[in-house]
C-alpha positions, 0 to 999 in steps of 0.5 A, spaced: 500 500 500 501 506 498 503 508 505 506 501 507 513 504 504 515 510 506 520 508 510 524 505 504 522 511 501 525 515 506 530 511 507 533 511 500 532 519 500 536 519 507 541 517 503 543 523 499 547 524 505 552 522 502 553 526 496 553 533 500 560 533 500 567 529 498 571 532 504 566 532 510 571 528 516 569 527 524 565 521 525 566 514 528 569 508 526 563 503 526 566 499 532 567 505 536 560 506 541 557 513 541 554 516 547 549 519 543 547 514 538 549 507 542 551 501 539 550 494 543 555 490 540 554 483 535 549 478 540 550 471 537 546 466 539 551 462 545 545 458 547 545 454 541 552 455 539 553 450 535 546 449 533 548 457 530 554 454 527 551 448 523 546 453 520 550 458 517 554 452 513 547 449 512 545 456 508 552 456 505 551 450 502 548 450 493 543 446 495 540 450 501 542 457 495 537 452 490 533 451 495 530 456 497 531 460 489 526 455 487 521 456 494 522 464 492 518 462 485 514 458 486 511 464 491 511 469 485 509 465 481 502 466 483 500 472 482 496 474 489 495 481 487 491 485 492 486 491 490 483 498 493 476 496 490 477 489 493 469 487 495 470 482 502 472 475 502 467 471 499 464 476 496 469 478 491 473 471 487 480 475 486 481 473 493 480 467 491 488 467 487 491 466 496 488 459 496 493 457 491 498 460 494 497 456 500 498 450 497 505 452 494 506 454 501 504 447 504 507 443 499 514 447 500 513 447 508 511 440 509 515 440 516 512 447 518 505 445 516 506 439 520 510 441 527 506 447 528 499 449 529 496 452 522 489 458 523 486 461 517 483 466 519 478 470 515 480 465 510 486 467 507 490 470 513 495 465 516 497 464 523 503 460 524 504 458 532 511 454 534 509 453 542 514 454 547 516 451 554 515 456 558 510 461 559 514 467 557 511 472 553 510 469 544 513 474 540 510 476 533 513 475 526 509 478 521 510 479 513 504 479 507 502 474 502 499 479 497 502 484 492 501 491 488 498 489 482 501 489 475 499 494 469 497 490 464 500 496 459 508 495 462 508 487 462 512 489 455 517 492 458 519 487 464 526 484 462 521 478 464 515 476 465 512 479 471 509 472 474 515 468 472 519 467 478 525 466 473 532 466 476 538 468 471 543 466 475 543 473 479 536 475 480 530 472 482 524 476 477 517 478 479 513 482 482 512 480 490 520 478 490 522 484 494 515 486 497 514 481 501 514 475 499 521 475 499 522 477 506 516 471 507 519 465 506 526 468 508 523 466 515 519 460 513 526 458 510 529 459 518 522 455 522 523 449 517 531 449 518 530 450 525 526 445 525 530 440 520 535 440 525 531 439 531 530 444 534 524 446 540 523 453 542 523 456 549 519 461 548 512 461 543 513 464 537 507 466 532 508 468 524 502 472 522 500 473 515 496 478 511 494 478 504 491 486 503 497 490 506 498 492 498 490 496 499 487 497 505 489 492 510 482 492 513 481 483 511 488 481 512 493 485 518 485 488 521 482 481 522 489 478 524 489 483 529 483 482 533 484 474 532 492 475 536 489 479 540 483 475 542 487 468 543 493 472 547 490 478 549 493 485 549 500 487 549 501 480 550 507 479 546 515 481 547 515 484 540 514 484 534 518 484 527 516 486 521 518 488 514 521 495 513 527 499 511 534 495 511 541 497 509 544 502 507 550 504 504 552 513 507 560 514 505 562 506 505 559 506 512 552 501 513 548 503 516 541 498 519 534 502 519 530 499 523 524 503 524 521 504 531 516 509 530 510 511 525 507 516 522 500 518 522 495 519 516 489 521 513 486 522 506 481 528 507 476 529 501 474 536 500 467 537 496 465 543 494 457 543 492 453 549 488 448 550 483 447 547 477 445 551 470 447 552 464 454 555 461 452 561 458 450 564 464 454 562 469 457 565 477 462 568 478 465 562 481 463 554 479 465 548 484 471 547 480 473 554 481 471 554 489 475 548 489 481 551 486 481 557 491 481 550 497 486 547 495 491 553 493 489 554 501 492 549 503 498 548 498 500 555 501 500 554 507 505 547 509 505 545 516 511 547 521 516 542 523 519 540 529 525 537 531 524 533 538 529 531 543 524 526 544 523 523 537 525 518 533 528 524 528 532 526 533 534 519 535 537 518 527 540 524 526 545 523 531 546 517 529 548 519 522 551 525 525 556 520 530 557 515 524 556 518 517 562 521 513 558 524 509 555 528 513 557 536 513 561 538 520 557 544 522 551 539 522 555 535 526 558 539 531 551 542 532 547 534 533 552 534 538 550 541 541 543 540 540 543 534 545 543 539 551 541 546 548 536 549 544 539 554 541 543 548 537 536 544 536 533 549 532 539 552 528 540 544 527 533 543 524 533 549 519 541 546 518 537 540 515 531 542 513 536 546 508 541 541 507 535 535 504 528 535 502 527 528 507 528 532 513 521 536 511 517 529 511 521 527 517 520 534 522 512 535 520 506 533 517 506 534 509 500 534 504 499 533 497 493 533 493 493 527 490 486 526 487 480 531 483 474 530 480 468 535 478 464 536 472 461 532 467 459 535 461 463 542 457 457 547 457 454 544 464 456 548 471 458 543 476 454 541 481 460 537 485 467 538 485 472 534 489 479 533 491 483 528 497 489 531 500 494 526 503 497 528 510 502 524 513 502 526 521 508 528 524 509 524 530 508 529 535 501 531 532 494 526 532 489 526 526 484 531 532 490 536 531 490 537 523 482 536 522 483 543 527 488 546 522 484 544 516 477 547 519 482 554 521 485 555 515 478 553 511 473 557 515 475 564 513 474 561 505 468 558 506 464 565 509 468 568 504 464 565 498 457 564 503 458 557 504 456 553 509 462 549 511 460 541 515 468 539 517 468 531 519 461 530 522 460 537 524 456 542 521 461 550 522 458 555 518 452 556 515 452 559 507 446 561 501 451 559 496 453 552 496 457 547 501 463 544 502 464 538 506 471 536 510 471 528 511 476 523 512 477 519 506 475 512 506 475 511 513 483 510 514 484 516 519 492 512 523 494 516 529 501 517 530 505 511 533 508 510 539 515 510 540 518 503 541 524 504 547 530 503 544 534 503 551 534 496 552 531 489 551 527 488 546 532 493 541 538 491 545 536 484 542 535 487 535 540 490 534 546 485 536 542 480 531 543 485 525 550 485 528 552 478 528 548 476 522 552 482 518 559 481 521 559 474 521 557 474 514 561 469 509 560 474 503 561 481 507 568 480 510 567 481 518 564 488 515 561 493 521 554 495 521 551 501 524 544 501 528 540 506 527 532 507 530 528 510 524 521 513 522 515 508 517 509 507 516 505 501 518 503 496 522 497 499 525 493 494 527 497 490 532 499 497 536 495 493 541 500 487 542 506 490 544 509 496 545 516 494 542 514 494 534 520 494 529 520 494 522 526 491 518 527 487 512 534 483 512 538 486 506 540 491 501 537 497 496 542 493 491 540 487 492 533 489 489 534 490 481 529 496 480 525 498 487 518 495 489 511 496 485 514 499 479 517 494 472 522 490 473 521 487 480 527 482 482 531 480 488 539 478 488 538 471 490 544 472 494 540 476 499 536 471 500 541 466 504 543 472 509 537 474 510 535 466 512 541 468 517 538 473 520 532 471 522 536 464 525 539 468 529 534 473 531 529 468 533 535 463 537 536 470 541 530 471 543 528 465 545 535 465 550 533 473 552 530 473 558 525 478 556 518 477 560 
């Protein structure tokens, strides 16, 4: 879905960094800790070292690197597109393409199917559950079946069919490969090698599965939420994992960003009302014309920024200001000013607001007017005229907070041009010209997330299997990797499950050949093994954390 990747949007922007300049010095070998953005070192799993051990010369293996190139295509090779108009399950037959998927899963994964308890929900959802020995709390680790769909105009330009799941030797082709089904049977491959070699949790673990995170979320992560939450109950898990951002390369030093917060959203449709006539005798203003004056209002007057101690931003420009080579020295010396003075904070807001466009997506609530419609014929007088704006929210605002901006901004217009103004249920002026309504578009208003700690447990976790994946990779050579809290969108719908919500996938921009939901679609097979690593490693220290 749209907003589901911002963080990779962001985070592929947040890369300019390190174009600003060729001469910037002053940072932090990578296996050096800063004070400022704190670094816990690689955790490899000691419990079941040897267990660990096996596995990483497993995954090395051609048969294990065959293996799972052909569990990837067989994925893509069922087209499991998701649409915004999708009807409910049962009702509309293009759900229908997730039953085969469920068969190549279960004929892939017989082990899995057979160990673990397996729960359809909503019928195309999954819910894997792996019971642990002990009563400590499960944990979650989720991913999507579906995939955006493809334009059947551009299947002509695909170096190879879209649905083919084709390897070259390097890439695995096809749409779903990068988002998500890659990051799917990355952890599927992982439970299935655990199992072969016997392994037995301590500690429950649950996979769970949508299959319209691609649209709007509501019949897959929706239902799947109340199903958890029912079954475990509230906040019932230690944390829970799920795709995002991954690596990124800033000066030759790599960075890890998982995401640790989100931005809120909402789509508001502003509908102007007139009356109706002929062209030949217009107004002095048609719907159409009213509406243009709304949204030029709007788009001149953008949100403020902010840059909190206490937000995730923050948090991420110190790490880049501690450990990227790139970034400009009086930037750096300010980052680290700005940790006790406020002078420093806000001139190191301006300094980044100037230095890179992100940083205003990052700092505030932004807008875009994405969607328009009025008229229906050349000499007829529109009666209705209508436009979406698309707000994504600052982490210290809320979705009561930009309606009020929106109804302050708009009130003045609408008594301007004696409209009667009604604002997301509740009628605000009065008007004999016509009306115009403010309304959440679609229903999807999200509130800001809350911010996962990142001063222990669960993060202190993540953050040394990303290090013990990485610098014990046989393919990067003992290479050190930096981590870094970062900002994203979304996985609303399980903010009830725990307070310690991460978002990352396992691998790099460049082992994507062209980005997601656009032509050419593949993944570098490579990534496929480290990624299984990781997630080896992550789930054999959790189980030996002592987490609640």
């Amino acid at each position: 879905m749209g907003p589901a990747h911002a963080d990779v949007s962001l985070a592929r922007a947040s890369r300019k960094l390190r174009h600003s300049s060729s001469e910037f010095v002053g940072s932090l070998s990578p296996d050096v800790n800063s004070t400022t953005c704190p670094q816990w070192a690689a955790l490899h799993p000691t419990k079941y070292q040897e267990l660990s051990e096996d596995l990483d010369a497993a995954y090395n293996s051609e048969d294990f690197k065959q293996a799972a190139i052909q569990a990837l295509g067989d994925a893509i090779r069922v087209p499991t597109e998701s649409y915004d108009d999708n009807g409910p399950v049962g009702e509309d037959s293009r759900w229908d393409t997730f039953a085969e998927l469920h068969r190549v899963l279960e004929a892939t994964f017989p082990r899995i199917y057979g160990s673990l308890n397996v729960t359809k929900v909503n019928t195309y959802g999954l819910v894997f559950h792996w019971q642990g020995s002990t009563t400590a709390k499960p944990y979650l680790l989720t991913a999507h079946q579906d995939v955006v769909p493809v334009e059947s105009q551009t299947i002509k330009d695909w170096k190879h069919d879209p649905y083919s799941g084709y390897y070259d030797g390097t890439w695995i082709w096809g749409r779903g490969s990068c988002d998500d089904k890659g990051d799917l049977i990355r952890q599927l491959l992982a439970i299935d090698s655990l199992l072969k070699q016997g392994f037995s949790p301590a500690r429950t673990l649950i996979l769970a599965y949508g299959f319209d995170e691609e649209s709007k979320g509501i019949e897959g992560a929706g239902r799947l939420a109340r199903y958890l939450e029912r079954t475990y109950g509230r906040d019932s898990f230690a944390l829970l994992l799920d795709e995002g951002a991954g690596y990124l390369d800033m000066g030759g030093v790599t960075f890890a960003i998982p995401s640790t917060s989100e931005k809120g959203y909402l789509d508001v449709k502003i509908t102007v009302s007139t009356l109706g006539g002929h062209s030949s005798v217009p107004p002095s203003h048609t719907s159409i014309g009213l509406l243009s004056r709304f949204i030029a209002a709007v788009e001149d007057n953008p949100h403020e920024t902010s840059l909190s101690r206490a937000g995730t931003a923050f948090a991420t420009t110190q790490c880049y200001a501690a450990y990227n080579p790139m970034f400009p020295e009086d930037l750096r010396e300010l980052a680290r000013k700005a940790v006790t003075d406020d002078a420093a904070l806000e001139m190191l807001r301006g300094g980044l607001l100037a230095l890179d466009p992100i940083y205003k997506a990052m700092l505030g609530t932004t807008q875009a007017v994405d969607l328009v419609e009025g008229g229906v014929k050349v000499n007829a007088l529109p009666e209705r005229a209508s436009a979406v704006v698309n707000h994504r929210i600052a982490e210290d605002s809320s979705v009561g907070e930009l309606q009020q901006h929106l109804i302050d901004l708009l009130t003045p217009l609408a008594l301007k041009y004696d409209l009667g103004l009604a604002a997301f249920g509740n009628s605000v002026t009065s008007g004999g010209a016509g009306q115009v309504i403010l309304s959440d578009f679609l229903e999807a208003a999200l509130e800001p997330s809350p911010v996962t700690p990142t001063k222990y447990g669960p993060w202190a976790i993540l953050q040394g299997s990303i290090k013990a994946a990485f610098e014990s990779s046989p393919t990067l050579n003992g290479s050190h990797v930096v981590v870094t809290p970062f900002l994203s969108i979304d996985t609303r719908f399980y903010w009830h499950l725990t307070k310690h919500i991460f978002r990352f996938s396992p691998s790099f921009e460049t082992d994507h050949y062209n980005g997601e939901h656009t032509i050419n679609e593949a993944v570098r097979a490579a990534s496929l093994n480290e990624g299984v690593r990781f997630y080896t490693k992550f789930i054999l220290n959790v189980d030996s954390s002592d987490l609640p």
